[in-house]
C-alpha positions as CSV (number, residue, x, y, z in Angstrom):
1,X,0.0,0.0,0.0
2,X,1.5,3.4,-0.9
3,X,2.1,6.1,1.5
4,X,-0.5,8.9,1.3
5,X,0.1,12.3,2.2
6,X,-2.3,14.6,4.6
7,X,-2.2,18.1,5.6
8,X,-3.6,19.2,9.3
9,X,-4.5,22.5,10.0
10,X,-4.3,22.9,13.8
11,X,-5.4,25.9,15.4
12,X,-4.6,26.1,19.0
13,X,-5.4,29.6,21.2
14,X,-1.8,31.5,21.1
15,X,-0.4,29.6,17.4
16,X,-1.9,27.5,14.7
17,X,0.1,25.2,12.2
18,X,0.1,23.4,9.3
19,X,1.8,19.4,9.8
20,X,1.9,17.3,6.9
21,X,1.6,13.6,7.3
22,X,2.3,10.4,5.8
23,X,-0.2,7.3,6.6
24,X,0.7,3.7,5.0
25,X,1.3,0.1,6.1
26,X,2.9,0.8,9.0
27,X,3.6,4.4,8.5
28,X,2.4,6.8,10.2
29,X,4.8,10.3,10.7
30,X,4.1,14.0,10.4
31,X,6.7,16.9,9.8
32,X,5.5,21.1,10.7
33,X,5.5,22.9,7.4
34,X,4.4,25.8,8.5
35,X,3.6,27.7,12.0
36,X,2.0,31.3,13.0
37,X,0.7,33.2,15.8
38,X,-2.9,33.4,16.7
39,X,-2.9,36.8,18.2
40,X,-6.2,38.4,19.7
41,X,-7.3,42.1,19.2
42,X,-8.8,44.0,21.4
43,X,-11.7,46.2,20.2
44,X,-13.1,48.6,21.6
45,X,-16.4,46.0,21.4
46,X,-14.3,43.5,23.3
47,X,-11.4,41.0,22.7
48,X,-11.8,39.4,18.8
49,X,-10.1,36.8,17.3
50,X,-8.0,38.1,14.1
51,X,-9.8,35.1,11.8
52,X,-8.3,37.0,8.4
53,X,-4.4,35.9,9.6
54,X,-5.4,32.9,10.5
55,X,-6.7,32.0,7.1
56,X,-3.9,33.3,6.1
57,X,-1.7,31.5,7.6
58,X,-3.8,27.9,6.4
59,X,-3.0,29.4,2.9
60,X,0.3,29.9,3.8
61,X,1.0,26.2,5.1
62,X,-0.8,24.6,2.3
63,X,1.2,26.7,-0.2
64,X,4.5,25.3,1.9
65,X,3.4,21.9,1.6
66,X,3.9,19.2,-1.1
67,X,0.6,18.1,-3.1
68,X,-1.6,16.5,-0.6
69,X,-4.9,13.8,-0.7
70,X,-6.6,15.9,1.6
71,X,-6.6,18.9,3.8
72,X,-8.7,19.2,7.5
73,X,-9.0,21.8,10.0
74,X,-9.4,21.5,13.6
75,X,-9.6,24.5,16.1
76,X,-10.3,25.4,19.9
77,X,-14.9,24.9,20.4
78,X,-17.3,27.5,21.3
79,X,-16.7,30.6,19.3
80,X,-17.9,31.0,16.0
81,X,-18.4,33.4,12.7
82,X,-21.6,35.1,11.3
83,X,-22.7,35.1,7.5
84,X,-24.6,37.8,6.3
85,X,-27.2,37.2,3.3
86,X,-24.0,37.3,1.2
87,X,-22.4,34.9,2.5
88,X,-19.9,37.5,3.6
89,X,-18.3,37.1,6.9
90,X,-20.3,39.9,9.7
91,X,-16.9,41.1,11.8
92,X,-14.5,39.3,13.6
93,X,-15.5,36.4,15.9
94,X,-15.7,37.2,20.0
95,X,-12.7,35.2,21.8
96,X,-14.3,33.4,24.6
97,X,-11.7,35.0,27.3
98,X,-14.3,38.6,26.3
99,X,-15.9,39.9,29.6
100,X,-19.3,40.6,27.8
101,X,-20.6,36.7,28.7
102,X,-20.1,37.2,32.9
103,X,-23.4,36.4,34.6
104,X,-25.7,35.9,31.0
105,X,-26.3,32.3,32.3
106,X,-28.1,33.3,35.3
107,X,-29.5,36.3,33.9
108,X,-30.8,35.5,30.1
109,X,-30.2,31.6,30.5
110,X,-31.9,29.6,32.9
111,X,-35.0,31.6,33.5
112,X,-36.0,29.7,30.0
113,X,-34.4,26.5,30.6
114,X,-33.3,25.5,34.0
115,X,-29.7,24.6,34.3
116,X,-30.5,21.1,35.5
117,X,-32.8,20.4,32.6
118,X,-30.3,22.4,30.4
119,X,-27.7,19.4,31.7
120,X,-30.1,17.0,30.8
121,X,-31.1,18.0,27.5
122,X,-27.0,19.3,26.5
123,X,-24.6,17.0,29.2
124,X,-22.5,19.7,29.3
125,X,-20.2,21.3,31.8
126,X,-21.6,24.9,32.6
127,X,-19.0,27.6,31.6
128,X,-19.4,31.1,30.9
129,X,-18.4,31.3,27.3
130,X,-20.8,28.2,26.0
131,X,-21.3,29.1,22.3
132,X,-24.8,29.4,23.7
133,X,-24.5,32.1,26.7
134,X,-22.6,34.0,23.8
135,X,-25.7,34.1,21.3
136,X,-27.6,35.3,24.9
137,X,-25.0,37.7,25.3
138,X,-25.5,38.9,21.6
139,X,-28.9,38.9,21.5
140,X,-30.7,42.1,19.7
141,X,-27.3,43.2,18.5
142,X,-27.2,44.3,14.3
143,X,-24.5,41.9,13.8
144,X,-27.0,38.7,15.3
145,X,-29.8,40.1,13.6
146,X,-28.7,40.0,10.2
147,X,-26.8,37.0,10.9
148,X,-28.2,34.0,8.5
149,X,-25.9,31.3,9.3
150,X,-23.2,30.7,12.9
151,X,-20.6,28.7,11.8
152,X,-18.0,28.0,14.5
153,X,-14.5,28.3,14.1
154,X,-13.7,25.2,11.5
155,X,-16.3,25.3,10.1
156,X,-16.0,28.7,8.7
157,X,-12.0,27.9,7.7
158,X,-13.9,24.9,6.0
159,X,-16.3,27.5,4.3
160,X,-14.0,29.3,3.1
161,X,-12.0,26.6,1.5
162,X,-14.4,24.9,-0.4
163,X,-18.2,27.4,-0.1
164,X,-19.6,24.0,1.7
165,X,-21.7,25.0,5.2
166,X,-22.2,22.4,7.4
167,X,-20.6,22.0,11.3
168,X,-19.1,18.7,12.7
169,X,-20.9,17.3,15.3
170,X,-17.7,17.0,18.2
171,X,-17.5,20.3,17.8
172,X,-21.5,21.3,17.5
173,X,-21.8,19.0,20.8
174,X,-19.9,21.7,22.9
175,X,-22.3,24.8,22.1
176,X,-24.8,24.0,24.8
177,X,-27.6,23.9,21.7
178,X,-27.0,20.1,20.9
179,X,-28.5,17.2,22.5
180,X,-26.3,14.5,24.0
181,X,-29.1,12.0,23.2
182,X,-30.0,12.3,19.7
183,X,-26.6,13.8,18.2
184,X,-29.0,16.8,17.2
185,X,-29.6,20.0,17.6
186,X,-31.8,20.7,20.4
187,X,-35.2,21.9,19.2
188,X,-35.9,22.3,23.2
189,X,-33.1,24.4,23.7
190,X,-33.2,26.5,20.5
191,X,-36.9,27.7,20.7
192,X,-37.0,28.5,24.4
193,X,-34.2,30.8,23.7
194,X,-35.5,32.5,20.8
195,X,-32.6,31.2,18.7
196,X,-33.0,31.4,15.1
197,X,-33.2,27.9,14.0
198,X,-31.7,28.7,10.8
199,X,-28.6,29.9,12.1
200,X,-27.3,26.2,12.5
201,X,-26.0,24.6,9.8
202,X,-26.5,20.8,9.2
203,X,-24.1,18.3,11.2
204,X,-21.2,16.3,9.5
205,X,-19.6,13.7,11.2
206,X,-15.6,13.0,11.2
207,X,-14.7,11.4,8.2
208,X,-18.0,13.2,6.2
209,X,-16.8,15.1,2.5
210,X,-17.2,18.7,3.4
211,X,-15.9,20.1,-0.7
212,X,-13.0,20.5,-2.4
213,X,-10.7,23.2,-2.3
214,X,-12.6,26.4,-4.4
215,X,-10.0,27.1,-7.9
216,X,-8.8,30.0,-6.2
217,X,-7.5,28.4,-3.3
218,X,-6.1,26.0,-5.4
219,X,-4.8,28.5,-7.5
220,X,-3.0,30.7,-4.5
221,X,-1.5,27.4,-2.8
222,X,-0.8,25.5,-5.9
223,X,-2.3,22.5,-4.5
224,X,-4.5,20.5,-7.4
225,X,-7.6,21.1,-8.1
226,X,-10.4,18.9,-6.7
227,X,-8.7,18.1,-3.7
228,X,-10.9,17.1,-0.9
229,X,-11.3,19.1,2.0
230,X,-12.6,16.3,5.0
231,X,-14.6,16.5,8.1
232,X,-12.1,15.4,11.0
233,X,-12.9,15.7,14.4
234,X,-12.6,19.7,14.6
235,X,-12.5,19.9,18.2
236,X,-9.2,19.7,18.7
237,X,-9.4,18.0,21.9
238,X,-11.6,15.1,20.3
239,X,-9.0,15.0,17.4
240,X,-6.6,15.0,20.4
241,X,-8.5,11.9,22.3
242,X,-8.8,9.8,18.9
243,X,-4.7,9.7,19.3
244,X,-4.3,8.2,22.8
245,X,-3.0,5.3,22.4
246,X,-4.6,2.9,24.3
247,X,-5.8,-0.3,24.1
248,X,-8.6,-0.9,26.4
249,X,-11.3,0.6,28.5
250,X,-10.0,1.2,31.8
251,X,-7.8,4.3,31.0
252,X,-8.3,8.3,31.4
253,X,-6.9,10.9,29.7
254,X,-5.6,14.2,30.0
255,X,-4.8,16.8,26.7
256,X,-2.7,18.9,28.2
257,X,-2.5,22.6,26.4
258,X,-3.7,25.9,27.3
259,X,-6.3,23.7,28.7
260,X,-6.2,20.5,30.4
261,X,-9.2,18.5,29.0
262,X,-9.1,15.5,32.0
263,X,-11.5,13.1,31.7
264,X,-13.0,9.1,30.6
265,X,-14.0,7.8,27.1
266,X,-17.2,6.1,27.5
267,X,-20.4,5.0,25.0
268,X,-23.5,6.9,27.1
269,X,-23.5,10.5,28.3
270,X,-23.3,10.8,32.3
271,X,-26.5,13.1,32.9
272,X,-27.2,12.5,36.0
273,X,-27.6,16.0,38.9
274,X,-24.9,14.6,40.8
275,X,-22.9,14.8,37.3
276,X,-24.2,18.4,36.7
277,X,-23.3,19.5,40.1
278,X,-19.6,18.4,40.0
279,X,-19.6,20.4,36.7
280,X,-18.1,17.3,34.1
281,X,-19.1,17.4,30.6
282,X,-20.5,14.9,27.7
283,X,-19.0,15.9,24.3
284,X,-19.0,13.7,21.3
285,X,-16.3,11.9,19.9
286,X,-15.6,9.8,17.0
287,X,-17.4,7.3,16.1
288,X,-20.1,7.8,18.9
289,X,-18.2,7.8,21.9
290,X,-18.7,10.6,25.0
291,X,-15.8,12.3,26.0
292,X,-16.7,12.9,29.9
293,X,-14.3,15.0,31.2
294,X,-13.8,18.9,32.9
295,X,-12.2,21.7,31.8
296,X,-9.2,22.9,33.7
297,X,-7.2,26.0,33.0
298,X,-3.9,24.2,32.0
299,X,-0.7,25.2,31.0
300,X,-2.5,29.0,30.4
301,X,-1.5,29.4,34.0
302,X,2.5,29.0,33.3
303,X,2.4,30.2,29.9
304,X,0.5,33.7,31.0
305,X,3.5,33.8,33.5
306,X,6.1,33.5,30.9
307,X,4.6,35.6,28.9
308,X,4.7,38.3,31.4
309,X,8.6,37.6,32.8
310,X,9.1,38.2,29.2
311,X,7.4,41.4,28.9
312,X,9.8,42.0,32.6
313,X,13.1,41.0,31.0
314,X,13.2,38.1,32.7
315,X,14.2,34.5,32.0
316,X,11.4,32.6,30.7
317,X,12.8,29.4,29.0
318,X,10.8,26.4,30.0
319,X,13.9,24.0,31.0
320,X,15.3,26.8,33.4
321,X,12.2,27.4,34.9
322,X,11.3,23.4,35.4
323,X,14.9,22.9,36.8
324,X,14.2,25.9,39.0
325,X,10.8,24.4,40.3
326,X,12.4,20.8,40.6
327,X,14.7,22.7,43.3
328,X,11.6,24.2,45.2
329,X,10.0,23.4,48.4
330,X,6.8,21.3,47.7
331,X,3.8,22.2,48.4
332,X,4.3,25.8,49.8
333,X,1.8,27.4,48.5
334,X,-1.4,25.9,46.3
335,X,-4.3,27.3,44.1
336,X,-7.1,26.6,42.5
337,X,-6.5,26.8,38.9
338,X,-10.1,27.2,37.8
339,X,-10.5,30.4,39.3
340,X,-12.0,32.9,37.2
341,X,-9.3,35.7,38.1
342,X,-7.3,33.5,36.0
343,X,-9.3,33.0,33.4
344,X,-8.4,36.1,31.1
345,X,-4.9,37.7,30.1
346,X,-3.1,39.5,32.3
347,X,-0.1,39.6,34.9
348,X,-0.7,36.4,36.0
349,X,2.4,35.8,38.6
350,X,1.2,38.6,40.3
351,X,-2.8,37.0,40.7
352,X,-1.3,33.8,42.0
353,X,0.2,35.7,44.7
354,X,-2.4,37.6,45.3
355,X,-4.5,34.0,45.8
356,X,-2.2,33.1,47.6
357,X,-2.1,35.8,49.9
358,X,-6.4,36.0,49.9
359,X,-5.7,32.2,51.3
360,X,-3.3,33.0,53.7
361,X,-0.8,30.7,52.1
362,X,3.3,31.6,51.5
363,X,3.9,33.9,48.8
364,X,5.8,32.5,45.9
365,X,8.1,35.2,44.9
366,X,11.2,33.2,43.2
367,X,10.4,32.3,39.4
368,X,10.7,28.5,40.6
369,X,8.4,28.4,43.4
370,X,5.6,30.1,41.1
371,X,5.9,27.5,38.6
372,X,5.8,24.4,41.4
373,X,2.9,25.8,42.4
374,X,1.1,25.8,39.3
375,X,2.4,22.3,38.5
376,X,1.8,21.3,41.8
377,X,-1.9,22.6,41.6
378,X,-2.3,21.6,38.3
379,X,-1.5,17.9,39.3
380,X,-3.7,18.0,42.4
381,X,-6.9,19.3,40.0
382,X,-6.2,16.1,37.6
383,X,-6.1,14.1,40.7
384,X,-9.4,15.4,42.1
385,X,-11.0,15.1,38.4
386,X,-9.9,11.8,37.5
387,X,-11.2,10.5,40.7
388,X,-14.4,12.4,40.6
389,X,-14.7,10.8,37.1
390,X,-14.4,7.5,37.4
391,X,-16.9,7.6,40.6
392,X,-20.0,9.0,38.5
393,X,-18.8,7.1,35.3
394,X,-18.5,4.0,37.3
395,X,-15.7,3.2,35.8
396,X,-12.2,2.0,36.8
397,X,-9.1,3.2,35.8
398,X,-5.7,2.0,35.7
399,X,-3.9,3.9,33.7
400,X,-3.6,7.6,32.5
401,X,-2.6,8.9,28.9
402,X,-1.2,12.7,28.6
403,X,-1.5,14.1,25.3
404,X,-0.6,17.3,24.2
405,X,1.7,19.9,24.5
406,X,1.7,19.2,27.9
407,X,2.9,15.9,27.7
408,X,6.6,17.3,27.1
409,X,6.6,19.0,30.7
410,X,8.5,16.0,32.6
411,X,8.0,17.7,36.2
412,X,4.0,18.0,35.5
413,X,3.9,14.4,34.1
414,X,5.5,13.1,37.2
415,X,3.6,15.5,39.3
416,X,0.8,13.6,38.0
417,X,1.4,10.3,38.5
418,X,2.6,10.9,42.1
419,X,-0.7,13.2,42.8
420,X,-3.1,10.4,41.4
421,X,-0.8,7.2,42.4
422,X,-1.8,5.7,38.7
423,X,1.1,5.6,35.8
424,X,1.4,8.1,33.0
425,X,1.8,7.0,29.5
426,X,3.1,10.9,28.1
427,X,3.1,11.3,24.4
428,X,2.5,12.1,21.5
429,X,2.8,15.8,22.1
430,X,0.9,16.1,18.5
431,X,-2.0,14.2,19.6
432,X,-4.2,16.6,17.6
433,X,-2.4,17.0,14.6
434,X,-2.2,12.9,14.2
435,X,-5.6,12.6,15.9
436,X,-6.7,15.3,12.3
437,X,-4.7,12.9,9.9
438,X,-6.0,9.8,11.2
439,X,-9.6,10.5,10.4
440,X,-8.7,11.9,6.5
441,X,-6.7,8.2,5.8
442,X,-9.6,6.5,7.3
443,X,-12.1,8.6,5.2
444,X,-9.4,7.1,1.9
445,X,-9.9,3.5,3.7
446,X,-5.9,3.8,4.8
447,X,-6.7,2.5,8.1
448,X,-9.7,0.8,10.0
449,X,-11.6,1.7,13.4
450,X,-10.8,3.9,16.3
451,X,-8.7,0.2,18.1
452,X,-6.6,0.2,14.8
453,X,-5.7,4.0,14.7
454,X,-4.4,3.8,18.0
455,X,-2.8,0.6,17.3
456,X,-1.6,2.3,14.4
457,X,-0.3,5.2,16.7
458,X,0.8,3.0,19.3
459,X,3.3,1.2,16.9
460,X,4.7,4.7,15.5
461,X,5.0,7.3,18.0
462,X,7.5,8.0,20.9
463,X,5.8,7.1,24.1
464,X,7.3,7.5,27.7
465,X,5.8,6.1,31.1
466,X,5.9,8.3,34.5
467,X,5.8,5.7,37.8
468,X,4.1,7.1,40.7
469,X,6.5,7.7,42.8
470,X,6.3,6.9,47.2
471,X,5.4,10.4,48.4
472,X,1.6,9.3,48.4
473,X,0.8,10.3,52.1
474,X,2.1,14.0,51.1
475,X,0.1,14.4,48.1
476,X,-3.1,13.4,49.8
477,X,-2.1,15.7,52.4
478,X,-1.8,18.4,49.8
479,X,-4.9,17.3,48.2
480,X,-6.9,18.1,51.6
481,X,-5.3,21.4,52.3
482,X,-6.6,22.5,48.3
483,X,-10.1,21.4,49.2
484,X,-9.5,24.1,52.0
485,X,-7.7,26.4,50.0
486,X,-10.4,26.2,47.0
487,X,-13.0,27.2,49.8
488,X,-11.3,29.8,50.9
489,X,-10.5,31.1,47.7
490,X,-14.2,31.0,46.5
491,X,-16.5,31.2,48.7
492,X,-19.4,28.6,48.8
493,X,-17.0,26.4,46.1
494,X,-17.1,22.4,46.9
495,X,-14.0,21.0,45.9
496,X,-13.9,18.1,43.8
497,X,-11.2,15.4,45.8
């Protein structure tokens, strides 16, 4: 069987790429032809997502890359693009970090539908910038209202690449307008909001033909006309959960980026109040499956710091600041990285002393003793996830699987595996990207189900196993002290242990 070649675009919140791959007997490798920033503007409307360079910068990497079978896109959920009447594009999408959706749940939200039957209908984790409290947020606006089509994030990359509408159901699944039931939208949910029905476009499914590239985008990247532009799994943490490589049921996962996306593969949403209540949610994955899992801030928390050393003059390479942290007292000082003072751009070494100091807890000052306490938190808040998980799941786990970016920081993969007492299998750090290809050689008939895609990835990648290490008594220790320190931090907040 020959090699076929596949191109990925991967938008992630601070850079997007372009990775080639090849898939074969066997084969199964991908090279980066082409990477660019994904910088936010801030309007004087609120904080936009600068969708023009982003295109760009798909045009740029397809234009870099040798003549591929087939080209998808996957992209961070929830935000999305308006159509006029022309088709034309109505102003740059909202980034989810913008203020303007704090306190539209309560307010516009569950008077119409009640957040428990909203988690029945939806299974999905309440957060403040659901594509759904967006649209409430944006209702009676002149951009909304001559809106005729909401097409979110790859979608409209994918509209613009081929003129096909249509939005893939892993990503559709994390609006808070689809139901976890039927793999629909929700009629229930969409007329007791007052949504326009004909906003939503209809749903593909990975694997689905969404076009071929348009003759002037084959023209500007000198790619050949008719090639196929394919439906992957767009969410890029479902593209990122199709490329664990596991090989049974009794394993979690944690895609570790800006966010890290901790949670169980099952077959059947997890609906139940006590599931609401500890805030987990149901998102599709391939082929069926549920991706039940929680939302927690991730690496945003160290990368926001370096970003702002940076900005200071100050040292702000990774291995430096992990050596530097490896050399730190544990456990001095803890937080709870879901808080929302974390939650949009900022000086963020300076809020995580400032929690610190709201808790009564040691102030990090040195560069190293911030950064174990991220980790450290970090670690504690997969712990208390995981285990939260598996308890309403039912479900038993063994093993974990980090994915991701993430899965390159050694210290926060070890933190891990000591914090949960489980083993972490790290790699591939380009779980999304292969997670992208995998789906457009299966759409060719390259490869088989979800089993022989890992198998495939399993056999191919560079994998590396953390062992919990004997400090177990001290990191359940730490783990009580962040139940206190989460309630002191937020007031009437029940930690998740």
């Amino acid at each position: 069987m020959p090699n076929h070649t596949f191109a990925a675009a991967d938008l992630g919140a601070t850079s997007g790429r372009v990775i080639v791959g090849r898939v074969g007997h066997g084969v199964l490798d991908i090279s980066e032809v082409h990477r660019f920033p994904n910088t936010p503007v801030l309007l004087p409307d609120g904080l936009r997502w600068n969708v023009l360079a982003l295109y760009q910068g798909i045009l740029d990497g397809l234009r870099a890359s040798d003549q591929v079978d087939s080209v998808g896109i996957d992209t961070w959920a929830v935000d999305y693009g308006l159509l006029d009447a022309d088709g034309a594009l109505a102003g740059q999408p909202f980034h989810y970090r913008d203020s303007r959706t704090d306190g539209v749940a309560a307010r516009e939200v569950w008077p119409r539908v009640p957040a428990a039957e909203m988690y029945r209908i939806t299974g999905l984790q309440h957060l403040p910038f659901n594509t759904v409290h967006q649209l409430a947020a944006g209702a009676g606006s002149a951009q909304l209202g001559s809106a005729r089509r909401l097409l979110l994030m790859p979608d409209l990359f994918t509209y613009w690449l081929t003129g096909s509408v249509g939005a893939e159901e892993t990503n559709a699944s994390t609006t808070g307008l689809f139901d976890a039931h039927t793999g629909t939208w929700s009629g229930t949910v969409i007329d007791r909001l007052g949504i326009d029905a004909g906003l939503l476009p209809p749903l593909r499914a990975p694997g689905d033909p969404a076009g071929t590239l348009l003759p002037h985008v084959a023209a500007h990247t000198g790619q050949s006309p008719g090639t196929p532009v394919t439906t992957v799994a767009s969410h890029d943490t479902a593209s990122a959960v199709v490329a664990v490589p596991a090989t049974g049921r009794d394993f979690a996962y944690i895609s570790c980026g800006t966010w890290s996306l901790a949670g169980l593969e099952l077959d059947a949403p997890v609906v139940t109040e006590a599931s609401r209540e500890a805030n987990f949610t149901n998102e599709r994955g391939v082929d069926g499956t549920i991706r039940y899992l929680r939302n927690i801030m991730g690496m945003w928390l160290l990368e926001e710091c370096r970003r702002a050393w940076s900005r200071q003059g100050l040292p702000a390479g990774l291995p430096r600041l992990l050596a530097d942290a490896a050399r730190a007292r544990p456990f001095a000082s803890l937080v709870d990285a879901d808080s929302p003072e974390f939650l949009a751009p900022g000086d963020m070494p300076e809020r995580v002393r400032a929690y610190c100091r709201r808790t009564g807890q040691p102030v990090p000052h040195g560069q190293g003793e911030l950064v174990r306490c991220i980790l450290e938190s970090l670690a504690l808040a997969h712990r208390g996830t995981l285990r939260r998980a598996a308890e309403l799941a039912g479900r038993d786990i063994t093993h974990i699987h980090m994915v991701g970016g993430g899965s390159r920081n050694e210290l926060l993969c070890q933190f891990t595996a000591d914090a949960t007492g489980l083993p972490v299998v790290a790699g591939p750090a380009e779980a999304t990207a292969l997670g992208n290809i995998l789906v457009q050689a299966r759409a060719q008939g390259l490869v088989g189900d979800l089993p022989a895609m890992r198998r495939l990835l399993t056999a191919t990648q560079k994998l590396r196993r953390y062992t919990p290490g004997a400090e177990r008594a001290a990191w359940a220790a730490a783990a009580s002290r962040m139940a206190v320190v989460r309630g002191s931090g937020q007031p009437g907040r029940t930690a998740v242990e």
